[in-house]
C-alpha positions as CSV (number, residue, x, y, z in Angstrom):
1,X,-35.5,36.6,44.4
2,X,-34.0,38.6,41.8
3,X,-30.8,37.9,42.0
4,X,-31.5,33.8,42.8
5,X,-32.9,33.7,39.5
6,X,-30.1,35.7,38.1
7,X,-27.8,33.5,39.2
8,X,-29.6,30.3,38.1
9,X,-29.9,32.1,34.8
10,X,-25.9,32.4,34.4
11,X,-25.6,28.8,35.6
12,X,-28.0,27.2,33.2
13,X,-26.2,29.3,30.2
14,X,-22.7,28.2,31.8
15,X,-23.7,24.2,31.8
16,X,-25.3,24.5,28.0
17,X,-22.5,26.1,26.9
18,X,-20.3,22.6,28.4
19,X,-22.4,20.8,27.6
20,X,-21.7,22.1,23.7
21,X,-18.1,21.7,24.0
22,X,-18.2,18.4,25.2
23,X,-20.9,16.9,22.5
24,X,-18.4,19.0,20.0
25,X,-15.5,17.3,21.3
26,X,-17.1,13.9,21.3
27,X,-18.0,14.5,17.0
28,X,-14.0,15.3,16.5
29,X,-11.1,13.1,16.0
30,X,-7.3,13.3,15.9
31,X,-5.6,12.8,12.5
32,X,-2.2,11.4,12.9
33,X,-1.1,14.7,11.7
34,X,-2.4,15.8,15.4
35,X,-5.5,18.2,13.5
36,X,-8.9,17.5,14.6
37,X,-11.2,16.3,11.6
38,X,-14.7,16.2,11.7
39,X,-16.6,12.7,12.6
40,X,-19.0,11.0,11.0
41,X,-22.2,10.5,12.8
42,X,-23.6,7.5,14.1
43,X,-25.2,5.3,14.3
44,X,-25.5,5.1,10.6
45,X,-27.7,2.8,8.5
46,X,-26.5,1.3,5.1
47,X,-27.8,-1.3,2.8
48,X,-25.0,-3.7,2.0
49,X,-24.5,-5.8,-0.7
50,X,-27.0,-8.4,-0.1
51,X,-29.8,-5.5,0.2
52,X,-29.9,-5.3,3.7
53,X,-30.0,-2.9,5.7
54,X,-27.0,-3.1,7.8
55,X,-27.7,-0.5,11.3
56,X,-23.9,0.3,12.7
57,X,-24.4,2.2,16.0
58,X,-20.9,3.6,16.7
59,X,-17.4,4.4,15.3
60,X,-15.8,0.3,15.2
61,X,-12.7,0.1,16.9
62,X,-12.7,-3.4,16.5
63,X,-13.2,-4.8,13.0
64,X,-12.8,-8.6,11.6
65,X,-12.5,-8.9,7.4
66,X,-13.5,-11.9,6.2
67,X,-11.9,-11.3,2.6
68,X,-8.8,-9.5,1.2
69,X,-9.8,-6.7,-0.7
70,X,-12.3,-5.8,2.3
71,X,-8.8,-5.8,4.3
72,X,-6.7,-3.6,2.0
73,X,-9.3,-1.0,1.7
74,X,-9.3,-0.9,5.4
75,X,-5.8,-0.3,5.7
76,X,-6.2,2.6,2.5
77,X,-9.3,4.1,4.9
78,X,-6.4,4.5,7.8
79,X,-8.1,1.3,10.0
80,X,-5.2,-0.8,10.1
81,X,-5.0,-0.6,13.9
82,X,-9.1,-1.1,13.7
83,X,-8.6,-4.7,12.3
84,X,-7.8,-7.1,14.3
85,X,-8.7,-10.2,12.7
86,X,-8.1,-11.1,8.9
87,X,-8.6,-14.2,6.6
88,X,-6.1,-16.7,5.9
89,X,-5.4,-15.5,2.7
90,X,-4.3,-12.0,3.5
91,X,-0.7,-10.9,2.6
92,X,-1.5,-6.7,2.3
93,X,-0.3,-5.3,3.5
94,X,2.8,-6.1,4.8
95,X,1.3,-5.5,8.5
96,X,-1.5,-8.2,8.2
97,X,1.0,-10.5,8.8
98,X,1.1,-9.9,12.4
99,X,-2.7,-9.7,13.0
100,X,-4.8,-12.4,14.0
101,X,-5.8,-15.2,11.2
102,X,-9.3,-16.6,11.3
103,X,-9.7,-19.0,8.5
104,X,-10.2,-19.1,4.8
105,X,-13.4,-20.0,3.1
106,X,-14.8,-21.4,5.9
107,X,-14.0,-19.1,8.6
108,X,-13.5,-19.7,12.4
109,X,-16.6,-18.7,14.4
110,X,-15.4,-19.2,17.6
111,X,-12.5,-17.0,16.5
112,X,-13.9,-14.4,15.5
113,X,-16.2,-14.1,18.1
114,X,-13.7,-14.2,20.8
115,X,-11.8,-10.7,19.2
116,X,-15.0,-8.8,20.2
117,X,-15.4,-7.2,16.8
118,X,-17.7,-4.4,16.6
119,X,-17.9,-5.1,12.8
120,X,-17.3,-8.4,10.5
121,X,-16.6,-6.6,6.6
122,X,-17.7,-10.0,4.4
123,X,-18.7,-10.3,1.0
124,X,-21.1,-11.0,-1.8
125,X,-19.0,-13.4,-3.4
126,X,-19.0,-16.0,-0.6
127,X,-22.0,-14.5,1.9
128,X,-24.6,-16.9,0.3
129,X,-22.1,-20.3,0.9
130,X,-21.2,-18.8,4.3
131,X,-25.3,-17.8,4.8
132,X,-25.2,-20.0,8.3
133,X,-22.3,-18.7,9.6
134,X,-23.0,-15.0,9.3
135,X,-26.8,-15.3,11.2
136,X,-24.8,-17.0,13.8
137,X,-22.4,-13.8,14.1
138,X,-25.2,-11.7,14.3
139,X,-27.5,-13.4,16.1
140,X,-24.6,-12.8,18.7
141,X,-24.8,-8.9,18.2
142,X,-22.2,-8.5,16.1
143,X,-22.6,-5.6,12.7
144,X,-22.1,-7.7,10.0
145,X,-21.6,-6.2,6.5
146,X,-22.1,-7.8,3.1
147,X,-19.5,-5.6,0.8
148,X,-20.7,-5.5,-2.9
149,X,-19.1,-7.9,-5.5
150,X,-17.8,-5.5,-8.1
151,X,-17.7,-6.3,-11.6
152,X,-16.0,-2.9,-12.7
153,X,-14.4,0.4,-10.7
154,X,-17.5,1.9,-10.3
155,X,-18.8,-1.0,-8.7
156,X,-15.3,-0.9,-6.6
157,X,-15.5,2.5,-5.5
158,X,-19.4,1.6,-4.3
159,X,-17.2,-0.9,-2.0
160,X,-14.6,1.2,-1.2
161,X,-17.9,3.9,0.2
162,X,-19.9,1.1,1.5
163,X,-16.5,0.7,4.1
164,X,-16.3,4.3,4.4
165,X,-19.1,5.4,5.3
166,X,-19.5,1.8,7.8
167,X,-16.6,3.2,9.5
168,X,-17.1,6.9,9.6
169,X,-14.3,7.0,7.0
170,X,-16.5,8.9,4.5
171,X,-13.9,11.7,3.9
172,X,-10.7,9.4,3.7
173,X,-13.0,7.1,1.2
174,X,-13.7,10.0,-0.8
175,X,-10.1,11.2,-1.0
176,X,-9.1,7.3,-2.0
177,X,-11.3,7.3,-4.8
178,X,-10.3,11.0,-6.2
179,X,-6.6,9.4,-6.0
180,X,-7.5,6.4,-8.2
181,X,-9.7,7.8,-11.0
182,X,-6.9,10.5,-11.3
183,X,-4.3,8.3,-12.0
184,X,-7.2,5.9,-14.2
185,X,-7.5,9.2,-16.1
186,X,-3.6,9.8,-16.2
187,X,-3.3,5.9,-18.1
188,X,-6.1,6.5,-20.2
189,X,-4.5,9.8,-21.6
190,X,-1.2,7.8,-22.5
191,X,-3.3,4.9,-23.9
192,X,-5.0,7.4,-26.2
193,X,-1.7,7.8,-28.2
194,X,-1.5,4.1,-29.2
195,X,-3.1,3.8,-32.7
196,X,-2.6,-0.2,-33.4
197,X,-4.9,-1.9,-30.5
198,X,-3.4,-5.2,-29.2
199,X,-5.3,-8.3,-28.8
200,X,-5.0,-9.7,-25.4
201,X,-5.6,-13.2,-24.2
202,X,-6.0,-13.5,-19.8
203,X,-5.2,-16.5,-18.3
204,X,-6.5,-16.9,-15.0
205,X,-5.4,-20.3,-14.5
206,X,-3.0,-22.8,-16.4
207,X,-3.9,-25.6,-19.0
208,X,-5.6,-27.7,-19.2
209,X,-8.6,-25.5,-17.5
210,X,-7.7,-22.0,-18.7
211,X,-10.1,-19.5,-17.4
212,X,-10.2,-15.9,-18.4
213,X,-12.4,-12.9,-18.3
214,X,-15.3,-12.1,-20.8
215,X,-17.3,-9.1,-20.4
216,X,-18.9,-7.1,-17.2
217,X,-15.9,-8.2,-14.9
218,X,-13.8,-5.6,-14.3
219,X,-10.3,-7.5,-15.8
220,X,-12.2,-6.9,-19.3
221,X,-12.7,-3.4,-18.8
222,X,-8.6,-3.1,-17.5
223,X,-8.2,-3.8,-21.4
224,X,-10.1,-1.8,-22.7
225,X,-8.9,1.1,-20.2
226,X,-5.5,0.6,-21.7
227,X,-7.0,0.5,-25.1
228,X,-6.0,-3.1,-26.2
229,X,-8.9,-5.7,-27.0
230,X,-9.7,-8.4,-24.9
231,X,-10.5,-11.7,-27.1
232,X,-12.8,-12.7,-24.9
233,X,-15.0,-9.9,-24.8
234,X,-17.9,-11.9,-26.9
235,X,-18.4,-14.1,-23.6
236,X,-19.7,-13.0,-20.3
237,X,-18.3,-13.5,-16.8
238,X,-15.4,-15.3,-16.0
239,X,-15.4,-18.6,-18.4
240,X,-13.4,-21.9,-19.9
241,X,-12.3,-20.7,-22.7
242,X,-12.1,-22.8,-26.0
243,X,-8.7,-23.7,-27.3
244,X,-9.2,-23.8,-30.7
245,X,-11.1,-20.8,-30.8
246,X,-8.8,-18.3,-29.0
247,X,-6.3,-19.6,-31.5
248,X,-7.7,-18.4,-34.5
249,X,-8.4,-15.4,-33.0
250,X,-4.4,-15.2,-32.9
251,X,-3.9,-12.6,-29.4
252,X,-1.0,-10.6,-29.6
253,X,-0.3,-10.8,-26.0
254,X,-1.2,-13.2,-23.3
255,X,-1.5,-12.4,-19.9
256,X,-0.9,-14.9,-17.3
257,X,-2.0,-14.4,-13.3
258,X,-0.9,-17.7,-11.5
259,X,2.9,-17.1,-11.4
260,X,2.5,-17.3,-7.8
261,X,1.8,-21.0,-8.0
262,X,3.1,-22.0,-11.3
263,X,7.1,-22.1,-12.0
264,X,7.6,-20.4,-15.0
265,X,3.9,-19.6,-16.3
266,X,5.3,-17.9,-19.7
267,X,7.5,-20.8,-20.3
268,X,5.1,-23.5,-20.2
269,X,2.1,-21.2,-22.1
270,X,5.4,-20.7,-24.9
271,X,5.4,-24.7,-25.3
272,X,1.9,-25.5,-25.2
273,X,1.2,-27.8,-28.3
274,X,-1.1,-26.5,-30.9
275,X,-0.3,-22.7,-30.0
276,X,2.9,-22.4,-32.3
277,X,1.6,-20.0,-35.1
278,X,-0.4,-17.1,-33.1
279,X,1.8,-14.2,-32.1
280,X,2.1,-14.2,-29.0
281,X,3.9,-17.4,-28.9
282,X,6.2,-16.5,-32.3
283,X,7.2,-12.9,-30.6
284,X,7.3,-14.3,-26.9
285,X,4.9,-12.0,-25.9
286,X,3.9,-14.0,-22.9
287,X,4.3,-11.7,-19.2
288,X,2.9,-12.8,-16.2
289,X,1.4,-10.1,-13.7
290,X,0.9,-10.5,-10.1
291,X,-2.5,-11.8,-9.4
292,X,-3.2,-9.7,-6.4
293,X,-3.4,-6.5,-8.6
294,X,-5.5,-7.7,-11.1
295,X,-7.9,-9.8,-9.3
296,X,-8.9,-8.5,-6.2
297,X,-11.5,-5.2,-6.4
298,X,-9.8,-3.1,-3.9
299,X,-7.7,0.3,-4.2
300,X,-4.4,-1.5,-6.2
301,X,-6.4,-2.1,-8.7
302,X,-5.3,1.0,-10.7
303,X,-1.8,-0.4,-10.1
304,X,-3.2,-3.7,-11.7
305,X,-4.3,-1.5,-14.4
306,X,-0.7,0.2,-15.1
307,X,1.0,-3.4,-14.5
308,X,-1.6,-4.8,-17.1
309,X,-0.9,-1.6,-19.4
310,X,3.2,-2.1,-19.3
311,X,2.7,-6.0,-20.2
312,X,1.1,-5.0,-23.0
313,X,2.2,-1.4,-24.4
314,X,5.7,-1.5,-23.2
315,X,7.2,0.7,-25.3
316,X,4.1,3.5,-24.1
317,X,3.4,3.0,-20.8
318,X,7.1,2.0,-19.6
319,X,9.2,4.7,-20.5
């Protein structure tokens, strides 16, 4: 009897012991270096940015973005296989190209539902018009997360977590963050140097309507990152500006974003009637940016920053 139970002993110890290397193995991954990296665990629970709370019960291996910047911080988190469906409006990177499209503000259900996702990434900004559509996704099972609508790069790094930890990505978020409020800190340090601030002028969209950014969006605080004034900064939100009014406030610079749809943006801003006497017009200090980098809250933005800082303080920042 002794030795039956001895032996029953050694064979309980032997199957624990497996049975610890196997639930070890099953909480590591391999990097593409080929090293194992610890796993988040799941499921995990996280309140999105609608306020609910969003329960995700394992790793996705299938993922559907419903907006851009959702999309590139996928691809900076190392999901870019993960993502297998992407809105109409995705261009980065270079490798959405190739990946399935599935509509732009109003998005294909029957699509998206047919890649299987084990998590839709949507947003704030368009959840409340797309309200119908998202019960019907998860009605049919599907993890569906409202990403924040940030306002500032706190409020982008919140997204850029929010994904991170959705995806088990916590670590890789946390290293993409680090990244950008180094180099934030790097173009702050040069912008220190400047002693005669610039006033700035954003247009967001041609004449007639020009829209630009007043305060709490995160365009205003670009400017003031790079230690130039944004004449706008009295108004809140993204708003129609008044004519008249930004031309007594005579910017030094102006900023266009819509050279992607407009020929010659600086050109036609140069001849706009009325606009002959402020400074930026008489120097021909008029540089479009690309749009992508300034507008959408994702992890170029920094590079949005820099562009911004260069159009602006080219003899500091583009040397």
């Amino acid at each position: 009897m002794k030795k039956i139970f001895s032996l029953m002993l050694i064979l309980l110890l032997a199957l624990g012991s497996l049975a610890g290397c196997s639930e070890k193995k099953d909480q590591t991954k391999e990097n593409k270096t080929g090293n194992k990296t610890e796993q988040a665990a799941f499921p995990v629970t996280i309140k999105d940015g609608q306020g609910n709370n969003v329960v995700i019960k394992k790793k996705p291996e299938r993922i559907v973005s419903l907006i851009p910047s959702n999309t590139e911080i996928a691809f900076a988190l190392g999901l870019g296989k993960e993502v297998v469906g992407v809105s109409d409006y995705d261009n980065y990177p270079k490798e959405v190209t190739k990946i399935e499209k599935i509509g732009g503000q109003e998005f294909n259900l029957e699509k998206i539902i047919s890649l299987k996702p084990d998590l839709v990434l949507a947003h704030a900004s368009s959840a409340l018009n797309s309200a119908a559509g998202l019960k019907q996704l998860r009605d049919s099972g599907i993890p569906v997360l409202v990403v924040n609508d940030a306002q500032n790069f706190d409020q982008v790094f919140n997204s850029i977590e929010m994904i991170g930890k959705a995806t088990g990505e916590t670590k890789k978020a946390d290293e993409t963050i680090k990244g950008m409020k180094d180099k934030l800190a790097e173009i702050k340090s040069k912008a220190k140097t400047i002693k005669e601030k610039k006033k700035v002028l954003i247009e967001v969209s041609p004449a007639p309507d020009i829209y630009t950014p007043g305060k709490n969006t995160f365009m205003d605080e670009m400017v003031s990152t790079i230690n130039a004034d944004n004449i706008a900064n009295d108004q809140q939100g993204w708003v129609k500006i008044d004519q008249e009014a930004m031309i007594k406030r005579n910017p030094d610079v102006i900023v266009t974003t819509y050279g992607y749809y407009v020929k010659n943006p600086a050109e036609q801003v140069i001849n706009q009637k009325g606009w002959e006497n402020v400074n930026a017009i008489k120097n021909k200090q008029v540089i479009d940016v690309n749009s992508d980098l300034v507008n959408r809250p994702g992890p170029r933005i920094v590079e949005g920053v820099e562009a911004l800082a260069k159009a602006v303080y080219p003899e500091v920042f583009s040397k």
